[in-house]
C-alpha positions as CSV (number, residue, x, y, z in Angstrom):
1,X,0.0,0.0,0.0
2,X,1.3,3.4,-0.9
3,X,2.0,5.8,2.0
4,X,0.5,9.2,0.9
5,X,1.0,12.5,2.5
6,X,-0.9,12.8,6.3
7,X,-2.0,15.8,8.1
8,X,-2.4,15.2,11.5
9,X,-5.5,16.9,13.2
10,X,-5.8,15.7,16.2
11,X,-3.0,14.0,18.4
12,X,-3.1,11.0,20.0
13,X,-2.0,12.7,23.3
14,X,-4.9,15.2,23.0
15,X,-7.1,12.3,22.3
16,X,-6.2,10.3,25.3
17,X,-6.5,13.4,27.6
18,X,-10.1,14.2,26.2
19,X,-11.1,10.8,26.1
20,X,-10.4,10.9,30.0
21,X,-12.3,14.0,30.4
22,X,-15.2,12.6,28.9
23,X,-14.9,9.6,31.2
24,X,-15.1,12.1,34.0
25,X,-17.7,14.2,32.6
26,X,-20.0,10.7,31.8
27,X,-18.9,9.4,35.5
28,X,-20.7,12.3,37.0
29,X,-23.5,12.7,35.3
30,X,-24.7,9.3,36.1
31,X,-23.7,9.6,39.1
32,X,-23.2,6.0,40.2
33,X,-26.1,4.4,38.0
34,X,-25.3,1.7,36.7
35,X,-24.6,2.0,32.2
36,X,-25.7,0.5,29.5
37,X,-22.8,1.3,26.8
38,X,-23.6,0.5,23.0
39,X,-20.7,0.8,20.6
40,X,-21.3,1.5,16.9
41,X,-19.7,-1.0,14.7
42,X,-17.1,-0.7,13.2
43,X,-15.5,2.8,13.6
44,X,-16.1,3.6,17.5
45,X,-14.6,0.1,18.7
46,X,-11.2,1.6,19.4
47,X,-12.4,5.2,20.9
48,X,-14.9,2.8,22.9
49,X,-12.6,0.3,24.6
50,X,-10.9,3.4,25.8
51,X,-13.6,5.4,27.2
52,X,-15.3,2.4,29.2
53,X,-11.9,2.1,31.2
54,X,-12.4,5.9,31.6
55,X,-15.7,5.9,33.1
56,X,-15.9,4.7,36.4
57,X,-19.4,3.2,36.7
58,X,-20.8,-0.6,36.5
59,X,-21.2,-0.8,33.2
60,X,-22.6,-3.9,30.3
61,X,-21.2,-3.7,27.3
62,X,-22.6,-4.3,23.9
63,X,-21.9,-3.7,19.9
64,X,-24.8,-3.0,17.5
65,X,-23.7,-2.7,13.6
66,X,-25.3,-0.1,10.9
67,X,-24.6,0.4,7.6
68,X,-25.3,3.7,5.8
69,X,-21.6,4.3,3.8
70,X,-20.7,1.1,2.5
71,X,-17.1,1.7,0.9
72,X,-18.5,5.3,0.0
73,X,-17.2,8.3,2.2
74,X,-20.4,9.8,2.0
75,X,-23.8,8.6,4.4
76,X,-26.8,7.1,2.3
77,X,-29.1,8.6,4.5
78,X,-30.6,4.8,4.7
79,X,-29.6,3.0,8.0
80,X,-30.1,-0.3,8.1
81,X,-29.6,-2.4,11.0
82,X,-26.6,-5.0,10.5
83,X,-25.6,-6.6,14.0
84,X,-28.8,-5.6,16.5
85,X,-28.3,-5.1,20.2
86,X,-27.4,-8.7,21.7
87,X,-28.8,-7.7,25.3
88,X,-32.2,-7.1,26.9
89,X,-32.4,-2.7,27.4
90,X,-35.5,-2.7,28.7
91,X,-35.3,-0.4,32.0
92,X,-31.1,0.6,31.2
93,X,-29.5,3.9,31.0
94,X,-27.8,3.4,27.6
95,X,-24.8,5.6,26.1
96,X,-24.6,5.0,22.7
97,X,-20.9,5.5,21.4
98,X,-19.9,6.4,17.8
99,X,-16.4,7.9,16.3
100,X,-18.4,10.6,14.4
101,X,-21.3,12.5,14.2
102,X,-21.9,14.4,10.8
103,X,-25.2,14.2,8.9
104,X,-27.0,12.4,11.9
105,X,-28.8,10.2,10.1
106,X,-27.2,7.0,12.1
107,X,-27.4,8.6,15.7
108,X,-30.8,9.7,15.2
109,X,-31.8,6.1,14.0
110,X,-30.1,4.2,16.8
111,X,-31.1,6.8,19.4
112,X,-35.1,5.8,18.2
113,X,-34.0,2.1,18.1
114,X,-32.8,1.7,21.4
115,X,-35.7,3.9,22.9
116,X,-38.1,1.2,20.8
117,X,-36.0,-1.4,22.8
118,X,-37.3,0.0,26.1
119,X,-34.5,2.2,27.5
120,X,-35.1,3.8,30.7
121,X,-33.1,7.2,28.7
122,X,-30.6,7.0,25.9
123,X,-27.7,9.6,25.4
124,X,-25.4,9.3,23.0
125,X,-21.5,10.1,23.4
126,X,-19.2,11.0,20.1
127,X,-15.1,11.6,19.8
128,X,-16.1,13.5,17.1
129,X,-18.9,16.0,16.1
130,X,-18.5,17.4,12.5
131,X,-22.2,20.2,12.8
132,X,-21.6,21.8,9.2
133,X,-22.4,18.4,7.5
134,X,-26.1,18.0,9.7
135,X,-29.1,17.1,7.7
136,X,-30.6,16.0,10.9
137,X,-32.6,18.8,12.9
138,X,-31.4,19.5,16.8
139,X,-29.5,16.3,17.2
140,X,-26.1,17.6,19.3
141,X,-24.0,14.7,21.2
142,X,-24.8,14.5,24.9
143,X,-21.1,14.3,24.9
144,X,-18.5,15.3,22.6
145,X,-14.8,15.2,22.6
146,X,-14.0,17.6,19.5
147,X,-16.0,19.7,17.4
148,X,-14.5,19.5,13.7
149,X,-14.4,21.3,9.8
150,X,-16.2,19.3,7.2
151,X,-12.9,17.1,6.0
152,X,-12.8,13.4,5.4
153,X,-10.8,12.1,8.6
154,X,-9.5,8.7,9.3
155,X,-7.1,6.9,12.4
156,X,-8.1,5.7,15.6
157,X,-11.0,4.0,14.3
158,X,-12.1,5.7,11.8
159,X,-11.2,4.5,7.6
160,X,-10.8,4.7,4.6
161,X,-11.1,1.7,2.5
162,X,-11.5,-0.2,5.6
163,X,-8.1,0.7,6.2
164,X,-6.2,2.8,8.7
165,X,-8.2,1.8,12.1
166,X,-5.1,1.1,13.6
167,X,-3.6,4.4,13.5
168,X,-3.5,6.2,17.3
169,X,-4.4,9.4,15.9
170,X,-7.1,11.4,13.9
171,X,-5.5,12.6,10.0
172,X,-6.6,13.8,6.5
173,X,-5.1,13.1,3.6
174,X,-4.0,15.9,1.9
175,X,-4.9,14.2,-1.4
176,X,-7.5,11.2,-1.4
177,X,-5.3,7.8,-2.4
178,X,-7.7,7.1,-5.6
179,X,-7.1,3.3,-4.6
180,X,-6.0,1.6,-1.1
């Protein structure tokens, strides 16, 4: 694979020390109730196995999976559900977890889904908010770690081509590879 040029945007210090802030901030507004965390599949897995050893809180654990790209770096606007929740809601306080917000069409679709489900409350917690690209009316993260510009970004998680997850920090490309 051809290594192309990388702009770093956001550190993997600065994400470790916001991802401990939001462990703090989630800590104490639940305030000792016990959490129902749901991870988006795939992209939030890495920025989720962090947080939960952030928050200090009894927490269950589970992974639902969407799809609305594909391979595309642009949202459908059709979610679909891939992998559903594999535990009983009914009654929980559920944080759902992504890597990014931007049009909203996925948060606001699993936010409905897990209320259906019979969640006590559902919030919803993303590393990163991108507002600009919204198509979905007043949906703002219960908690956010950084508020970015409308570029394609990838690392710690997030990909491109289903590659790059594994890099500890948030980049752009300053040119799009045209294949990975």
């Amino acid at each position: 694979m051809e290594d192309h040029k990388k702009r770093v945007l956001i550190s993997t210090e600065d994400i470790a020390q916001e991802v401990a802030r939001l462990g703090r901030e989630i800590h104490d507004f639940y305030n000792g109730k016990p959490l129902y965390i749901l991870a988006l599949l795939r992209g939030s897995f890495i920025f989720c196995a962090d947080l939960v050893r952030a928050i200090d809180l009894p927490c269950r654990i589970g992974f639902m999976t969407t799809a609305s790209y594909g391979h595309a770096e642009h949202s459908s606007g059709n979610v679909e559900v891939v992998t559903d929740i594999p535990d009983n809601i009914e009654g929980a306080e559920v944080l759902v977890v992504d890597d990014i917000i931007d049009t909203g069409y996925t948060m606001r679709f699993v936010l409905q889904h897990v209320l259906n489900k019979g969640a006590a409350s559902v919030r919803c917690c993303s590393l990163l908010d991108k507002p600009s690209r919204r198509k979905v009316d007043h949906l703002v993260p219960d908690f956010c770690g950084f508020t970015i510009e409308d570029v394609f970004v990838v690392g710690y998680g997030l990909n491109y081509g289903d590659y790059y997850r594994n890099v500890p920090y948030i980049f752009n490309f300053e040119e799009l590879p045209e294949e990975i």
